[in-house]
C-alpha positions as CSV (number, residue, x, y, z in Angstrom):
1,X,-44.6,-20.1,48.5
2,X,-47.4,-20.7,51.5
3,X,-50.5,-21.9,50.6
4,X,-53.4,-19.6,52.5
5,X,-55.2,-23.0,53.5
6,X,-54.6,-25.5,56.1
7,X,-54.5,-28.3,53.6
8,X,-52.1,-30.0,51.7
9,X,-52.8,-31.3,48.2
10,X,-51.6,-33.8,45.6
11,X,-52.7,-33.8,42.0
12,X,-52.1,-36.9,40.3
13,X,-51.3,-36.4,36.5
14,X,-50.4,-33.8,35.1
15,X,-52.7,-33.8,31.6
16,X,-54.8,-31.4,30.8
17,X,-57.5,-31.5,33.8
18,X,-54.7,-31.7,36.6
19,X,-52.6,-28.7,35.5
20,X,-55.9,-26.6,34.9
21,X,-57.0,-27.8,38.6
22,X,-53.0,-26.7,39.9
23,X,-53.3,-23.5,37.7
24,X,-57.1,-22.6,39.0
25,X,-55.8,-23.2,43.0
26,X,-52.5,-21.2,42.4
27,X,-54.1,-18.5,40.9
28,X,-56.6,-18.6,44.5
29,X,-53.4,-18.6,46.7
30,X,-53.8,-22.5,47.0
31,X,-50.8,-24.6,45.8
32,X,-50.6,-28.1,45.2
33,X,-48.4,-30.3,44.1
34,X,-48.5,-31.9,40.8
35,X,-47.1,-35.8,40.3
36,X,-46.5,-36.8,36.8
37,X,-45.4,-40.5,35.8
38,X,-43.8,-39.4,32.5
39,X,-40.3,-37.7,32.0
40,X,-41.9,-34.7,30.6
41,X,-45.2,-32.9,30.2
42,X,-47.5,-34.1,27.2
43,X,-44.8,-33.0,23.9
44,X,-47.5,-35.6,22.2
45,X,-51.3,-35.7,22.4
46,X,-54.3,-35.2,19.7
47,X,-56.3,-32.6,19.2
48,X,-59.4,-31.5,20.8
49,X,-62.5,-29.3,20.7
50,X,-64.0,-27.3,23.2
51,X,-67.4,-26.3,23.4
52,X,-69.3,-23.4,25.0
53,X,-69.4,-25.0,28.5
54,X,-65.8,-25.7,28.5
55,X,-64.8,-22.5,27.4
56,X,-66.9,-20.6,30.6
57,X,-65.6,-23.4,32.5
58,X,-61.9,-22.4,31.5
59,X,-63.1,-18.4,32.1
60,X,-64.3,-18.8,35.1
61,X,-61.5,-21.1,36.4
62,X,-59.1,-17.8,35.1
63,X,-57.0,-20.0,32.0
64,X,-59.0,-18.9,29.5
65,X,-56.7,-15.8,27.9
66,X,-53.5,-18.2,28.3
67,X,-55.1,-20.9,26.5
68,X,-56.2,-18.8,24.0
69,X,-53.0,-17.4,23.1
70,X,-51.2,-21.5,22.4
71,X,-54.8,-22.0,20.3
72,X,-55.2,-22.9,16.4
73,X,-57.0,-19.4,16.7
74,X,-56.7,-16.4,18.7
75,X,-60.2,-16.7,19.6
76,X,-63.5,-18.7,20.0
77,X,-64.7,-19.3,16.1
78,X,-68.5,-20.5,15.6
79,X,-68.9,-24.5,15.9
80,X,-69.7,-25.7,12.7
81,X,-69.6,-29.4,11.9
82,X,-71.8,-31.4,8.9
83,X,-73.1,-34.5,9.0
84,X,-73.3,-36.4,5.7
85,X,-74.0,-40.1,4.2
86,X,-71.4,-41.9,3.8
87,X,-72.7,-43.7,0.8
88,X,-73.8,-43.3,-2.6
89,X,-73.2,-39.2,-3.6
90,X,-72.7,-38.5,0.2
91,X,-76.1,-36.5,0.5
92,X,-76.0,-33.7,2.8
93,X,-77.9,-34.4,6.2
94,X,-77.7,-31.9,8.7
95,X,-75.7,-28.7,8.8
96,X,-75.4,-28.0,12.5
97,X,-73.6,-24.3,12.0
98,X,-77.1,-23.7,10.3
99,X,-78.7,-24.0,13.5
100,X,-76.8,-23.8,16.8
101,X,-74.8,-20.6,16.6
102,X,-73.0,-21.4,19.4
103,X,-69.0,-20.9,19.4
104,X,-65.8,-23.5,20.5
105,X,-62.7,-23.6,20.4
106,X,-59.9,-26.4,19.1
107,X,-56.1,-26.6,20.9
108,X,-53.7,-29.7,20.9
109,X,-53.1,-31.5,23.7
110,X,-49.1,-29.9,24.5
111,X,-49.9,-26.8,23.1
112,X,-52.7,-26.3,26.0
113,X,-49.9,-27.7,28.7
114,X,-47.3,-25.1,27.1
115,X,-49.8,-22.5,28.3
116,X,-50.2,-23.9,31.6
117,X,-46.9,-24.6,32.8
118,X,-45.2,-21.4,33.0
119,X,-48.1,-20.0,35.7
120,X,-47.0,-22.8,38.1
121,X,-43.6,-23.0,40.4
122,X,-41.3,-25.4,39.7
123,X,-41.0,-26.9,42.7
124,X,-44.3,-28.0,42.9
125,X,-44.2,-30.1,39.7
126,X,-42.6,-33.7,40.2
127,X,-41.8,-36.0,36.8
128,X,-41.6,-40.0,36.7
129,X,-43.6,-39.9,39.6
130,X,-46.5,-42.7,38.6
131,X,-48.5,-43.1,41.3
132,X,-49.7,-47.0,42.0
133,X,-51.6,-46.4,45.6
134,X,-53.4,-44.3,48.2
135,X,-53.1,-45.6,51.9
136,X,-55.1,-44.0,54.5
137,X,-52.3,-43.0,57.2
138,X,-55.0,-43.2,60.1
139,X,-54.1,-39.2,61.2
140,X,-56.6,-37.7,58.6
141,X,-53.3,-37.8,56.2
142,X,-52.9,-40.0,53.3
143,X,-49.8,-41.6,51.7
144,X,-49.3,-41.3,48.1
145,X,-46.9,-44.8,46.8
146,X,-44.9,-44.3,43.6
147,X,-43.4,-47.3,41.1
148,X,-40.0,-45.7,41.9
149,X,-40.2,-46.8,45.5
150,X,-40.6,-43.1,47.1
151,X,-43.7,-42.1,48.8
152,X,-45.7,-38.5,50.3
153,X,-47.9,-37.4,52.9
154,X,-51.0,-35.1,51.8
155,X,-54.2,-34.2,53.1
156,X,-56.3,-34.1,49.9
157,X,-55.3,-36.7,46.6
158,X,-57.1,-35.1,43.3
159,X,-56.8,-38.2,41.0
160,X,-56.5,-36.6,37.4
161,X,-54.3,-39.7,36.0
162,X,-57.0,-40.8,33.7
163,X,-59.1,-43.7,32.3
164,X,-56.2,-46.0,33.7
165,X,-56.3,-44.4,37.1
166,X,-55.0,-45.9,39.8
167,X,-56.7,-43.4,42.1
168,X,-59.9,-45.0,40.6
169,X,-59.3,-48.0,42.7
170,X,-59.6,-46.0,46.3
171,X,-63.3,-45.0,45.6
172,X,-64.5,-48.7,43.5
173,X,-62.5,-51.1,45.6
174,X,-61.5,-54.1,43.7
175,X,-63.8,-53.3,40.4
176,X,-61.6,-51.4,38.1
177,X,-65.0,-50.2,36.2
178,X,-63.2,-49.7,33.1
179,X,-64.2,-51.5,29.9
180,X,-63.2,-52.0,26.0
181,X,-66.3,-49.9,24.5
182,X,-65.9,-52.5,21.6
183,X,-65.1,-49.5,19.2
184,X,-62.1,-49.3,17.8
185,X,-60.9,-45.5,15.9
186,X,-58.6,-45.6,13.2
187,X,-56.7,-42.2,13.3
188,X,-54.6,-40.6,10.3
189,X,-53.8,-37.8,8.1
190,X,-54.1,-36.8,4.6
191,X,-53.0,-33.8,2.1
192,X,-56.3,-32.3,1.0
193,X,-54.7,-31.5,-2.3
194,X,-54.0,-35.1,-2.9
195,X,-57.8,-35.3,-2.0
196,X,-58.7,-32.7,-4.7
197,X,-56.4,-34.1,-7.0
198,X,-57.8,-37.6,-6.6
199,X,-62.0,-35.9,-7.5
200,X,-62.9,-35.4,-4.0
201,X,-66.0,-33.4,-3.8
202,X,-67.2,-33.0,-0.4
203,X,-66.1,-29.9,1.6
204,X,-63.3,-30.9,4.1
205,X,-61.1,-28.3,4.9
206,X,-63.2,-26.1,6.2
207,X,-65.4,-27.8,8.9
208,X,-65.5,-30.6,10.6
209,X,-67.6,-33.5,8.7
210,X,-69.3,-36.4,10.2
211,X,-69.8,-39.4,7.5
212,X,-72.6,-41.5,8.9
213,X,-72.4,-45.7,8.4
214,X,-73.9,-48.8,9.6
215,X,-71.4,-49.5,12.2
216,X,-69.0,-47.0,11.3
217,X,-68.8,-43.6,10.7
218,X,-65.6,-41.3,9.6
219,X,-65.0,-37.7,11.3
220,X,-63.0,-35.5,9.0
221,X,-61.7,-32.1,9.9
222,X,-59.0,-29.7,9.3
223,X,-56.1,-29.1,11.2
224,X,-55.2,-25.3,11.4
225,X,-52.8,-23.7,9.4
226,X,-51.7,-26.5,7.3
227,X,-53.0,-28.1,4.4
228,X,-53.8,-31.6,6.2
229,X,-57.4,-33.3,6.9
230,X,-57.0,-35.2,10.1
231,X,-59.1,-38.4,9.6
232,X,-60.9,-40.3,12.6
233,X,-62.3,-43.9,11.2
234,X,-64.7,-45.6,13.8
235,X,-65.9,-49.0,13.4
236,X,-68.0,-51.0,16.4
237,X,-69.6,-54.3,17.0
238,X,-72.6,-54.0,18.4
239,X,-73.9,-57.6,18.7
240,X,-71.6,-58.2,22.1
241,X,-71.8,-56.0,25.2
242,X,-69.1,-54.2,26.1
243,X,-66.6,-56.7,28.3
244,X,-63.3,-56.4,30.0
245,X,-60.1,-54.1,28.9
246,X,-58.3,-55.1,26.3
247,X,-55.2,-56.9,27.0
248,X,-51.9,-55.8,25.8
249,X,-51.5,-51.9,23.8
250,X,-54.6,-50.1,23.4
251,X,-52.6,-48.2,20.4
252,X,-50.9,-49.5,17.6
253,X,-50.2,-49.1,14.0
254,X,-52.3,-50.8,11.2
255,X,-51.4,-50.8,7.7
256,X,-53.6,-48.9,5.5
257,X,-54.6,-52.2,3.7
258,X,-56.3,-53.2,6.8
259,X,-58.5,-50.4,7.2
260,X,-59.6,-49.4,3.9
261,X,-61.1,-52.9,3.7
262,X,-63.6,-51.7,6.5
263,X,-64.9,-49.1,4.3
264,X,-65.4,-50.9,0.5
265,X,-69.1,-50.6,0.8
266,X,-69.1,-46.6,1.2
267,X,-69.1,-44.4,-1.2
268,X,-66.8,-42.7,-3.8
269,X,-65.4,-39.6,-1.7
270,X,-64.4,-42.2,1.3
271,X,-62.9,-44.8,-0.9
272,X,-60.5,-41.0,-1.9
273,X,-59.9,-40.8,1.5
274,X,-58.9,-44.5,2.3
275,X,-56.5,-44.6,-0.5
276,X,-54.9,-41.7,0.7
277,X,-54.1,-42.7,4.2
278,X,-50.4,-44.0,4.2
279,X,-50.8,-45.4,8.0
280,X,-53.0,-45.6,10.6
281,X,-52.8,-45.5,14.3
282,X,-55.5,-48.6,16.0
283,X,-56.7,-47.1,19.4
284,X,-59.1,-49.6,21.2
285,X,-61.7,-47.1,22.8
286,X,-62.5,-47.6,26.7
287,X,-64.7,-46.1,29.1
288,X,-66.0,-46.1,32.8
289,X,-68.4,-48.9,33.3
290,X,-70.4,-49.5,35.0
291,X,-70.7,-45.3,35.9
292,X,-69.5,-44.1,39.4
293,X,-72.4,-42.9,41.6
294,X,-69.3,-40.9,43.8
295,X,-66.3,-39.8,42.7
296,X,-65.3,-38.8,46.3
297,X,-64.0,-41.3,49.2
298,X,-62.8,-39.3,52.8
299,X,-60.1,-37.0,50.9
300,X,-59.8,-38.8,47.5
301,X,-61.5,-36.8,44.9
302,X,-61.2,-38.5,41.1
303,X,-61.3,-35.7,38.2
304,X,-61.3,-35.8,34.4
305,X,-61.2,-39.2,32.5
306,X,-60.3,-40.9,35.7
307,X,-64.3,-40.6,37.2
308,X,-65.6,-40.1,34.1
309,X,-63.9,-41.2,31.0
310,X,-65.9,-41.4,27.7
311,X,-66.3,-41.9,24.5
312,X,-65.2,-39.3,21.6
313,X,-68.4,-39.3,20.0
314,X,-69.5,-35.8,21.3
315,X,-65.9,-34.7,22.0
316,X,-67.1,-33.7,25.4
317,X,-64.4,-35.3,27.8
318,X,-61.8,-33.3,28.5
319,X,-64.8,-30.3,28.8
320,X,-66.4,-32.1,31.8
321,X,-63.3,-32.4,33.2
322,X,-62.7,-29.0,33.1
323,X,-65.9,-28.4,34.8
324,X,-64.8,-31.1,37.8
325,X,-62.0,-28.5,37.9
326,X,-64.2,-25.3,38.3
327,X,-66.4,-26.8,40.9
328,X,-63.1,-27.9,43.1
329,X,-61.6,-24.1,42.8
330,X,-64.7,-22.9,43.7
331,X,-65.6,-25.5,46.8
332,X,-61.6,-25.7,48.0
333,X,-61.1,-21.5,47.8
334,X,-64.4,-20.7,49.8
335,X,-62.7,-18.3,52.6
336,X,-64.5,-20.6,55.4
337,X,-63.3,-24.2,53.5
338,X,-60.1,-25.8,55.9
339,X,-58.9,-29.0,56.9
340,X,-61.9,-29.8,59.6
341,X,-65.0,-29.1,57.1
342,X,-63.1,-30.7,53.8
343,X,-64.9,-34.0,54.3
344,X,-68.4,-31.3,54.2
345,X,-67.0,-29.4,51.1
346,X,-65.8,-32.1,49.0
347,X,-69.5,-34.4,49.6
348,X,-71.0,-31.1,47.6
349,X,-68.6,-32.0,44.9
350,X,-70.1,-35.5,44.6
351,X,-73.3,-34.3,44.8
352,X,-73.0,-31.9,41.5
353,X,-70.4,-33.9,39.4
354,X,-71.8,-37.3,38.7
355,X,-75.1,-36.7,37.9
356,X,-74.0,-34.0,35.3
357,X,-70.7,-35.6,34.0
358,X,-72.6,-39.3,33.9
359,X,-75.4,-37.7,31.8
360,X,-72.8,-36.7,29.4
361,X,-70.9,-40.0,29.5
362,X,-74.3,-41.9,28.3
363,X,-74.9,-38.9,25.7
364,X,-71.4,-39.7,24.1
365,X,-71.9,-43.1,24.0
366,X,-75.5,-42.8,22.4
367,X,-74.2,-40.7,20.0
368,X,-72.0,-42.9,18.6
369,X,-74.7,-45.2,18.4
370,X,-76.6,-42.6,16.4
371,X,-73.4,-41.9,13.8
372,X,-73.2,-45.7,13.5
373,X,-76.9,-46.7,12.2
374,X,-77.2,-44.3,8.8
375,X,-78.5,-47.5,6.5
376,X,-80.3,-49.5,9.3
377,X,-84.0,-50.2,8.5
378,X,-86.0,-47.0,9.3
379,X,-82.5,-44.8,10.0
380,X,-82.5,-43.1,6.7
381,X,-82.2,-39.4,6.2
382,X,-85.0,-37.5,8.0
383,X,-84.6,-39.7,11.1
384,X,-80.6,-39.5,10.6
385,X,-81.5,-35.2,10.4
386,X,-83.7,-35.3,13.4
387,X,-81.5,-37.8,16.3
388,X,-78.3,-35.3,15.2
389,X,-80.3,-31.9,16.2
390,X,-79.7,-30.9,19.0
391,X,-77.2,-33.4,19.9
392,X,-74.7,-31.2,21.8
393,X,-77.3,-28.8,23.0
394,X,-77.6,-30.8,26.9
395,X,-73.2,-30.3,27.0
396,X,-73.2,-27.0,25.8
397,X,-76.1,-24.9,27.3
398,X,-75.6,-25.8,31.4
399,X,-75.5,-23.1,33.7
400,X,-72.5,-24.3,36.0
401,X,-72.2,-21.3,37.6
402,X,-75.3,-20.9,38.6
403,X,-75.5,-24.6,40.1
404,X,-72.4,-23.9,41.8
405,X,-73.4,-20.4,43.3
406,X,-76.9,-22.0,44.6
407,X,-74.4,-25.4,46.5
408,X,-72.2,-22.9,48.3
409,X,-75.1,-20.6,49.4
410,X,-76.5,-23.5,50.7
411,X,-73.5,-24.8,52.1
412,X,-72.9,-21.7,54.0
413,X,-76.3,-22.3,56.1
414,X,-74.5,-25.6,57.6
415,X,-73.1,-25.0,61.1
416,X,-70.4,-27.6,60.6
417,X,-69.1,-25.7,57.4
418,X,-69.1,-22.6,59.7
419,X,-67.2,-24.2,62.4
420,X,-63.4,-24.2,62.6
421,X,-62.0,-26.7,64.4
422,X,-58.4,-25.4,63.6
423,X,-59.7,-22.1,65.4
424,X,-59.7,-23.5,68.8
């Protein structure tokens, strides 16, 4: 199928944020082609939430309904989640349903792919392609190398292979600007009648539940349609700064020994929890640092985790990917965008992603700062109550669109966006 631009472009990965981005362009006429390093697309992932500006983002990319239908529920339910102690009686701090109103949604990782794939073509999607350099060709073209040996021609690279990007390395140079965040997460599930059975009495399988620590928290919350409460143990060290990546797997399996030990000193209802964990998984948390002032070089765009990849704590990742994605189907479907003005059209993507997606970046990372100092001198309750209002508020209530719309008029007044080389 022609595409109705002059372009050619290669997505690289195929997660979540580079089949929305292929999805978002086909459904403008624009179709890309989409390189994948593993044999299949993402049968395994976790779970993740969406928040308000993801969920516009998704609408006004045209996914939304598709998604919607491979979700845990039909339709956007109201964003609840509870912060607790995690000590002593487990005293309740702040109930943030109470206050925000404000609606999300949660989907798992392949279910949110099975949604995607069927609106692309076939042809267009390439498995065990990992993609280990961009080369500038010198004839405006670039030249995509793969690990198998092969290697492609395109006119625009969208790097969406993630915090290990290897696209990363065309905008930084020789800095990889990827760190261990010196947090690690302990992830596992649990029967939440075993919990009951065992004298739990906090609320889990309801709402998501935030157990606040000195240098750990837990996140609690329940899976849909089953009777299991997926468990998130984080525990940081705070008296290094964050250094290199760490060396060797950045997942593996811990015995449950080795983890409960973490959390002897907390109280009653996550001791329950701890005993009931038959395994963990260890995943050594990394992120983008030092933060990329552009995520555009010539025709190399970076989207997702690989320009801005974060830390869980406000579960706002994959969201600010999916608003990367929005502004580039916006920007690349423009009826006056083609292959002379590009350069033009993609600097108005640098000049709205970072500052926004970076903000959120720091925001995720302070947050976990915030869920880690419950107990510190002076971090009791109130202040606990007061740094976790509002928290999400600066993710969830931007007005994309509105920043988007105000870019391209602006963009329109520029005689070199007007003029079309290819036209002569």
């Amino acid at each position: 199928m022609t595409s109705v631009k002059d372009f050619r472009i290669a997505i690289v990965g195929g997660g979540m944020c580079g089949l929305a981005c292929a999805v978002g362009l086909s459904l403008r006429g624009i179709h890309a082609d989409v390189y994948e390093a593993a044999s299949e697309f993402g049968q395994v992932g976790a779970g993740v939430g969406l928040g308000l500006n993801a969920l516009k983002a998704l609408y006004e990319i045209g996914i939304l309904e598709p998604v919607l239908q491979k979700a845990d529920t039909k339709k956007p339910t109201l964003r609840s989640f509870t912060f607790v102690s995690g000590y002593g009686e487990h005293e309740l701090i702040y109930d943030y349903a109470k206050y925000s109103g404000q609606f999300g949604l949660g989907i798992y990782r392949p279910a949110f792919l099975e949604a995607l794939l069927p609106l692309l073509i076939p042809d267009r999607l390439h498995l065990n392609k990992k993609c280990t350099q961009v080369k500038f060709m010198g004839t405006r073209a670039y030249g995509l190398v793969f690990e198998d040996g092969t290697q492609t021609e395109t006119d625009l690279v969208l790097g969406a292979d993630g915090i290990k990007s290897a696209i990363r390395a065309y905008i930084t140079g020789d800095s990889p600007n990827l760190v261990f965040s010196n947090t690690v997460a302990y992830r596992g599930l649990v029967s939440h009648e075993s919990l009951l059975k065992a004298g739990l009495k906090t609320r889990v399988n309801s709402m998501p539940v935030c157990w606040m620590g000195k240098n750990k928290h837990l996140i609690t919350f329940p899976m849909q349609g089953t009777e299991m409460i997926n468990v998130v143990m984080f525990s940081s060290n705070y008296s290094k700064s964050m250094g290199s990546q760490k060396e060797g797997p950045w997942v593996e399996t811990v015995p449950r020994t080795g983890v409960k030990s973490l959390y002897d000193d907390m109280g009653n209802d996550v001791k329950i929890i701890m005993d009931h964990i038959n395994s963990a998984s260890k995943w050594h948390i990394h992120s983008v640092s030092p933060t990329l002032s552009s995520y555009v070089s010539g025709k190399v765009v970076l989207v997702g985790d690989s320009a801005h990849g974060m830390q869980p704590h406000l579960g706002a990742g994959v969201g600010q990917g999916f608003e990367d994605v929005y502004v580039l189907c916006r920007l690349l479907s423009h009826p006056k965008t083609n292959l002379s003005n590009l350069d033009l059209v993609l600097q108005i993507y640098d000049q709205l992603r970072p500052r926004r997606a970076n903000m959120v970046l720091e925001a995720s990372a302070r947050a976990g700062r915030i869920f880690d100092s419950f107990g510190k001198p002076a971090c009791g309750p109130e202040w606990a109550a007061a740094m976790v209002a509002g928290i999400w508020d600066p993710v969830w209530h931007h007005d994309l669109k509105k920043e988007v719309d105000e870019a391209l008029r602006n963009l329109e007044k520029d005689p070199g966006f007007s003029y079309n080389k290819s036209h002569l």
